[in-house]
C-alpha positions in Angstrom: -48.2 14.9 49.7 -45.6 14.2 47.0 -46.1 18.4 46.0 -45.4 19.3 49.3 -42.0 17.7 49.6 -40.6 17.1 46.2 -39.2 20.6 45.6 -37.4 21.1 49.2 -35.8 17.5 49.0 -34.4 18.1 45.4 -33.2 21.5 46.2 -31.5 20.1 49.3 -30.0 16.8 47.3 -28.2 19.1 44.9 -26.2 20.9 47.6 -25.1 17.8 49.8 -25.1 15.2 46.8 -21.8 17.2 45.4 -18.7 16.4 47.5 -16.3 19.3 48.4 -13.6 18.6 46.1 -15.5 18.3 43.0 -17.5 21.1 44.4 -14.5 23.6 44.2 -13.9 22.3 40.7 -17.0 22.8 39.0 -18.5 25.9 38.4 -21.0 27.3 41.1 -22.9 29.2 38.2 -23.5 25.7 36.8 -24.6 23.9 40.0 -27.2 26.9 40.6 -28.4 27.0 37.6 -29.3 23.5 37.3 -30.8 23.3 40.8 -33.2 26.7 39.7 -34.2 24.5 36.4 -34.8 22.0 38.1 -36.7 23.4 40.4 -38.9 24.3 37.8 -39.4 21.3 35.7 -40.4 19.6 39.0 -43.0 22.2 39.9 -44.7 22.2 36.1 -44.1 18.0 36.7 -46.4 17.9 39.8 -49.0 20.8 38.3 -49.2 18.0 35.0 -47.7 20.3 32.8 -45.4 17.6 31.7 -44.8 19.4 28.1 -43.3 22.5 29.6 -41.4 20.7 32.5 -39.1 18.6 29.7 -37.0 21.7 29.0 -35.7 22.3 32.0 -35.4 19.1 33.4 -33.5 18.4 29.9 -31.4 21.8 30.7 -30.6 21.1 34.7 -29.9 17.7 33.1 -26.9 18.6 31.3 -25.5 21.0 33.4 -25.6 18.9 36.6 -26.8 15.2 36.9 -28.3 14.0 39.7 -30.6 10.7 39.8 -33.8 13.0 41.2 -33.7 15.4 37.8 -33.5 12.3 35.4 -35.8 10.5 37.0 -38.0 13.2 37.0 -37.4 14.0 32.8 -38.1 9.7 32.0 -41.1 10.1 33.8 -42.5 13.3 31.8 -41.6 12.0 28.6 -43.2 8.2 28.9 -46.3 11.0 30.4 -46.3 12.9 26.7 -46.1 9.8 24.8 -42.0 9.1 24.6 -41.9 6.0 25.6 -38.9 4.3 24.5 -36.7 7.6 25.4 -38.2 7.4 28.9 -38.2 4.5 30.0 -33.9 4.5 28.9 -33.6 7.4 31.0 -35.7 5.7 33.9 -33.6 2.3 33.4 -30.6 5.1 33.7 -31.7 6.0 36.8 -32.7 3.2 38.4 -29.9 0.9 37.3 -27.0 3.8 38.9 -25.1 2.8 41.5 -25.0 5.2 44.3 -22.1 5.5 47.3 -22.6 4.6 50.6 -23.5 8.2 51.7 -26.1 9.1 49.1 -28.8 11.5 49.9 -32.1 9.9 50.6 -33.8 11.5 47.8 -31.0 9.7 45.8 -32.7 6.6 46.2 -36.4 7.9 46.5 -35.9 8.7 43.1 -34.6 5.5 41.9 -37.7 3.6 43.7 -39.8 6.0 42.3 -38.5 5.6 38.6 -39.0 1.7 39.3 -42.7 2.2 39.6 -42.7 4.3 36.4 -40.3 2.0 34.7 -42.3 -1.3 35.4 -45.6 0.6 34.6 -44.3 2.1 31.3 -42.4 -1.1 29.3 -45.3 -2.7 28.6 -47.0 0.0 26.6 -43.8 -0.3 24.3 -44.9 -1.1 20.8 -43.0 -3.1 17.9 -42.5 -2.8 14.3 -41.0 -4.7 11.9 -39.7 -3.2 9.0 -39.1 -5.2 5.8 -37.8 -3.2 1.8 -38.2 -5.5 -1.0 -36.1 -6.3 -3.0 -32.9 -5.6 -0.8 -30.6 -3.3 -1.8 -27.0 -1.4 -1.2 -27.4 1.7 0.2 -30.8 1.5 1.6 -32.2 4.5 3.9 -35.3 3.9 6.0 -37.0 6.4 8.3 -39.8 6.4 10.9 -40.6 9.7 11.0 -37.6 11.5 11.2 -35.3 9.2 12.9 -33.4 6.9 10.6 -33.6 3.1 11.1 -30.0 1.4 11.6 -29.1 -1.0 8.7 -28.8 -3.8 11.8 -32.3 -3.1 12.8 -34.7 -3.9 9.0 -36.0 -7.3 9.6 -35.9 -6.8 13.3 -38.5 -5.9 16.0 -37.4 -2.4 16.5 -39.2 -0.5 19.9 -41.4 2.1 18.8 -43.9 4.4 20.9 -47.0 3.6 19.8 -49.2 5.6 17.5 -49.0 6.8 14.1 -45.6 7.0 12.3 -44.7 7.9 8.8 -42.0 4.9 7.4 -40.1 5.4 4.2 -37.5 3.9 2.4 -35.0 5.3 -0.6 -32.1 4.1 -2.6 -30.7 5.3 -5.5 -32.2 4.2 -8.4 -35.5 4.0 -7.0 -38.5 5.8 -6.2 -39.1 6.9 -2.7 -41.5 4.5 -1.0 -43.8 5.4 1.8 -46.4 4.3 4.3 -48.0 4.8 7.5 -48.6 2.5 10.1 -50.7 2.6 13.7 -49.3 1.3 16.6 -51.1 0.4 19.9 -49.8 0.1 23.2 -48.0 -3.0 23.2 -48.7 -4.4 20.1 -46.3 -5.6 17.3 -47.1 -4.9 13.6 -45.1 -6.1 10.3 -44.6 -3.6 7.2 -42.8 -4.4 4.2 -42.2 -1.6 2.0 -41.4 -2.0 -2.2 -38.9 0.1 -4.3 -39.4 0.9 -7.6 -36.9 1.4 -10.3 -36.8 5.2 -11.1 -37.8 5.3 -15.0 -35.9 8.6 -14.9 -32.7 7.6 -13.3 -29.9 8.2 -15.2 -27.6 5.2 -15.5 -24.6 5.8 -14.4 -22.3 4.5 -17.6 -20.1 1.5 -17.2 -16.4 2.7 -17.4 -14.9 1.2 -20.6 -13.0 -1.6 -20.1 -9.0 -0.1 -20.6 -7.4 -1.1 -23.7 -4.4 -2.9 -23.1 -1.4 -0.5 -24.9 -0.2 -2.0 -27.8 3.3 -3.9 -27.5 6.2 -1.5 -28.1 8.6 -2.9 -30.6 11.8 -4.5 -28.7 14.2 -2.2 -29.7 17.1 -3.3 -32.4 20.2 -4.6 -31.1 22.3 -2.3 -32.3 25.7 -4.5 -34.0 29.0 -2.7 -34.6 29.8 -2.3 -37.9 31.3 -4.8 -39.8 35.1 -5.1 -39.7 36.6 -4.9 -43.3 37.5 -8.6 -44.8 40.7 -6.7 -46.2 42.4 -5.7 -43.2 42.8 -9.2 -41.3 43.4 -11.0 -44.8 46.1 -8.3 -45.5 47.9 -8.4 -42.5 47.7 -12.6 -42.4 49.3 -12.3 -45.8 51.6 -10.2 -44.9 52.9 -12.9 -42.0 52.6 -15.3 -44.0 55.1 -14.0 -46.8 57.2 -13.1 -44.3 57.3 -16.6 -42.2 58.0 -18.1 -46.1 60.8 -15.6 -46.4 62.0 -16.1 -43.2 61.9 -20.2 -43.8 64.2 -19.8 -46.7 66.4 -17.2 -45.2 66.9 -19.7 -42.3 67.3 -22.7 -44.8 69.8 -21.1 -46.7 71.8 -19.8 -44.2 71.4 -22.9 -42.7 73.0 -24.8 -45.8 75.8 -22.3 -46.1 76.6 -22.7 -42.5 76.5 -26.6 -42.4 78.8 -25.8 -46.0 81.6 -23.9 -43.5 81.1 -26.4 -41.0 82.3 -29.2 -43.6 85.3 -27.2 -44.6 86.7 -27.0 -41.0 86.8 -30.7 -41.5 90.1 -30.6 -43.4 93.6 -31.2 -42.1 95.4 -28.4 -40.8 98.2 -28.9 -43.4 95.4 -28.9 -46.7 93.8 -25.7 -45.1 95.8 -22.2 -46.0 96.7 -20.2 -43.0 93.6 -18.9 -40.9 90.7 -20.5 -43.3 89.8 -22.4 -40.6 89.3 -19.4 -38.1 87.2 -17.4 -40.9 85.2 -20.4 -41.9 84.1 -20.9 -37.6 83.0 -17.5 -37.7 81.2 -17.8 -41.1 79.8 -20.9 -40.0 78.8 -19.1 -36.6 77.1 -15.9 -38.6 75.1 -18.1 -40.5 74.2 -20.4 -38.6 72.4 -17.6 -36.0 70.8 -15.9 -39.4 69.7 -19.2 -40.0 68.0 -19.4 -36.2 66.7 -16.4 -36.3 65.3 -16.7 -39.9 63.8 -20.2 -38.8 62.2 -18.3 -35.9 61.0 -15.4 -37.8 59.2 -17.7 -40.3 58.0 -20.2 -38.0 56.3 -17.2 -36.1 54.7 -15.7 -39.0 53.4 -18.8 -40.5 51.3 -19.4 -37.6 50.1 -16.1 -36.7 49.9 -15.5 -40.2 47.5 -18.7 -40.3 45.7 -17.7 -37.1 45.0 -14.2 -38.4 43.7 -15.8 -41.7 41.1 -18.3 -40.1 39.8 -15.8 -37.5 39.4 -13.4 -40.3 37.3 -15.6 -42.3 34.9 -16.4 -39.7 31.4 -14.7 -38.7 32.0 -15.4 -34.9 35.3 -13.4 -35.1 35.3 -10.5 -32.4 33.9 -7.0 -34.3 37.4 -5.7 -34.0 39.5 -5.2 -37.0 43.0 -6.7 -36.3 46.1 -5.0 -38.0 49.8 -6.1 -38.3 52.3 -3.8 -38.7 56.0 -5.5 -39.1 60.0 -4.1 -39.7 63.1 -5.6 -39.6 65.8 -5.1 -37.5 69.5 -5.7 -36.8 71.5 -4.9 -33.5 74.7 -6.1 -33.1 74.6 -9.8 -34.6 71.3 -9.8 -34.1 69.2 -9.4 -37.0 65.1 -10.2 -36.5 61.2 -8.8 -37.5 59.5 -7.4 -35.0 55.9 -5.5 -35.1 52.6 -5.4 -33.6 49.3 -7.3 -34.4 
């Protein structure tokens, strides 16, 4: 009965399960396509030719899904011995959720992939895969599909029968084994490395030196300023401060001398001393200011100049004093630079 009906049904459930707007969006080559391959698959399905109807169930699969193709592939492949792939794509199918509308073969297919489904988990072997000692970098296979680092120590569903399980790392020798698994059963395998005696080590990068400490750079010092020059120019000053001392105490006398013979009564004095002896008087007594000044000035720079010369915190600058006399009007004085 289920010959007589399966291929009409999923021929029809491909045209009226695609609605009209996605239908003018997706190719029409596509659609057909799938609904011939599908066609086919079922047909080798229902002869038991479920080896050469996984092809183009796969193929009408990807170009167009529809729950009465996939159910139709996770029933061949838990048929050929697949049961872990087929029973995901029958949980796939029955577990879709289908609109209000959905063709009746929609959901003849899900309650048929049920059946399949509750029929097949059962047979659905476990192995638990152990490598001694762990190690980084580990890579076990059963067969040729490669066991997720998340999954060693693990139950891990596995179609029952005979599987090939290795296990490699670097450093080691490749270990293998095989294992037989019956329907439902559960089995343990621990698998051992060996050190590879031919393994080249990889050498340990040599610990970095640390550079050796560079020298702190000499603080350059200016050259040292010439003793002579600051004592010779504080010399200097100082000779002229004494010279100006005695100028100004000379003077000085001489003009406190005119100032005493102003003192005399007009009719002792001859006629006009007394004016010439105020303006003597006044003469010296301003070269006797200014000399007083001039010394008193170069004493004590004189002085400074001589102490600050003499010692080692003195700024690296040699100081110079150059000095002249002058006279401008009545003024008569020293002046220079230091």
């Amino acid at each position: 009965m289920l010959r007589s009906w399966s291929v009409p049904v999923l021929a029809l459930s491909l045209g009226l399960s695609l609605p009209r707007p996605v239908f003018a969006q997706t190719q029409a080559e596509n659609i057909a396509a799938a609904r011939a391959l599908g066609i086919q698959g079922v047909q080798l399905a229902d002869d038991g030719k479920c080896t050469e109807a996984i092809p183009p169930l796969e193929r009408a699969e990807a170009l167009y899904h529809a729950p009465s193709i996939l159910g139709r592939l996770g029933e061949c492949q838990v048929a050929v011995g697949q049961i872990v792939l087929g029973t995901e794509n029958l949980n796939r199918t029955v577990r879709e959720p289908l609109a209000a509308n959905a063709p009746q073969a929609f959901r003849d297919a899900q309650t048929r992939a049920q059946k399949v489904l509750d029929a097949a988990l059962p047979r659905i072997a476990k192995l638990l895969i152990r490598v001694s000692p762990e190690v980084p970098d580990v890579k076990v296979r059963v067969g040729d599909a490669e066991v997720p680092a998340a999954l060693l120590g693990a139950e891990r569903p596995t179609d029952p029968g005979t599987h090939q399980v290795t296990a490699s790392a670097p450093g080691y020798l490749e270990a293998q084994s095989y294992v037989t698994l019956t329907e439902g059963g559960r089995q343990e395998l621990t698998l051992s490395l060996v050190k590879d005696p031919n393994a080249v080590a990889t050498p340990a990068a040599p610990a970095t030196a640390p550079a050796p400490a560079q020298p702190a750079a000499p603080i350059s010092q200016p050259p040292p300023v010439p003793e002579s020059q600051p004592k010779t120019a504080a010399y200097v000053l100082l000779g002229v401060g004494a010279a100006g001392l005695v100028t100004g105490s000379v003077t000085g006398l001489m003009a406190l001398s005119k100032k005493n013979d102003l003192d005399c009564p007009d009719h002792e004095c001859p006629p006009g001393t007394q004016q010439d002896n105020l303006d003597n008087a006044n003469s010296l007594a301003l070269v006797s200011t200014i000399g007083f000044g001039v010394g008193i000035a170069g004493a004590v720079i004189g002085t400074i100049l001589l102490v600050s010369g003499g010692s080692s915190e003195r700024p690296q600058t040699a100081a110079s004093a150059r000095t002249r006399p002058y006279v401008r009007g009545s003024t008569i004085g020293l002046e220079g630079s230091f």
